[in-house]
N, C-alpha and C positions, 0 to 999 in steps of 0.2 A: 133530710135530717139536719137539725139547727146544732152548730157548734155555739155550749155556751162559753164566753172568756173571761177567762179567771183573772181576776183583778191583782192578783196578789205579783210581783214582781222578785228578781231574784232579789234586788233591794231590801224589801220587804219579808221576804220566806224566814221561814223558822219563828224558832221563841226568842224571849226579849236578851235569853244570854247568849244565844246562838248569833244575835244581830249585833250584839255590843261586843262579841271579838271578831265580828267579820268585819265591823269597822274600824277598829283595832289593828286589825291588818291592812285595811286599806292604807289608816291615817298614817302607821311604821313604815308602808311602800309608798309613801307620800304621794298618794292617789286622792286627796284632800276632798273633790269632788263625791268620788264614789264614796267615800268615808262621811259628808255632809249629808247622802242622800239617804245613807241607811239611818244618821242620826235623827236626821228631821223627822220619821216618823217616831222612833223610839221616844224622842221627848215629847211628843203627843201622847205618848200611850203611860207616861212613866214623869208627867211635868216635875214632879217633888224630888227626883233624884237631881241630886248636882252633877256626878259623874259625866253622864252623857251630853249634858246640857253643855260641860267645862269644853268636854271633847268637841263637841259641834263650834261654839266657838272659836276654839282654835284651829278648825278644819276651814271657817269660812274666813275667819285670818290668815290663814297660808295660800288659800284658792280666792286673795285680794276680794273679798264678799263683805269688805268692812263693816260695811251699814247691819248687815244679818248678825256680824261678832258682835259687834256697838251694845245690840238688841238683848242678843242671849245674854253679852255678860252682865246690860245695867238688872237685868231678872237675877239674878246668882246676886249683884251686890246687895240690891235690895233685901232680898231675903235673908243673905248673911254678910253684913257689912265686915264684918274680919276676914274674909273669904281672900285673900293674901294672893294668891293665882290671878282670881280672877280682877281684884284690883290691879294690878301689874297688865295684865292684860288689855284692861280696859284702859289703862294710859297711853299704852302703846298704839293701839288701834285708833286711839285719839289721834297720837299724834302722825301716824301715818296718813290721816285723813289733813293733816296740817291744821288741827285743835288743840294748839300747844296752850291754851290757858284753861281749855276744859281739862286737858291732859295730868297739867303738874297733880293737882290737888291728888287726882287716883297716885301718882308715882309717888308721890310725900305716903301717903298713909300706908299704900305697899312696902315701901322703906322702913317704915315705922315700924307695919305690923312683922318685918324679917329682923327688926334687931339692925335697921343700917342706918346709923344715926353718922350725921359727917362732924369730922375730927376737926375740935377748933385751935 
């Protein structure tokens, strides 16, 4: 008798809102990784939501995966250039990677788009 194996992983299991607050939990137990794994396929199955997309980058932010944050968030700017998180984010990510002149332009326009204009 052939065992067949089921491809499907705890990662993976359930529906798309079963997965989006199991990573939820992960990302609150800052388990960034497991929290990454369950994202990565959701934005596969679901690419047009930001939500998950926000969350995965910030999971690959915190588990230092800069190059993978860098990715997800220039997708989220592109799509919505006022998207105020994920500019902020993509400054920062910048400059933890030491792209402090790619960096400013995102941290200027996240300031902007919050209303933090500096006091002359």
């Amino acid at each position: 008798m052939e065992t067949q194996r089921v491809e499907t992983t705890y990662y993976d299991h359930g529906t798309p809102a079963e997965r989006w607050e199991r990573a939820r939990l992960f990302f609150e137990a800052k388990d960034y990784t497991a929290a990454a794994r369950v994202l990565a396929r959701l934005v596969e199955e679901v690419p047009e939501q930001t939500g998950p997309r926000l969350l995965l980058a910030r999971a690959y932010y915190h588990s230092a995966q800069l190059r993978r944050a860098e990715a997800e968030l220039r997708i989220i700017v592109e799509r919505d250039p006022v998207e105020h998180y994920a500019r902020l984010m993509l400054g920062r990510t910048l400059q933890r990677q030491a792209r402090h002149d790619e960096a400013a332009p995102h941290l200027r326009i996240a300031a902007a788009l919050a209303g933090d204009f500096p006091e002359e």
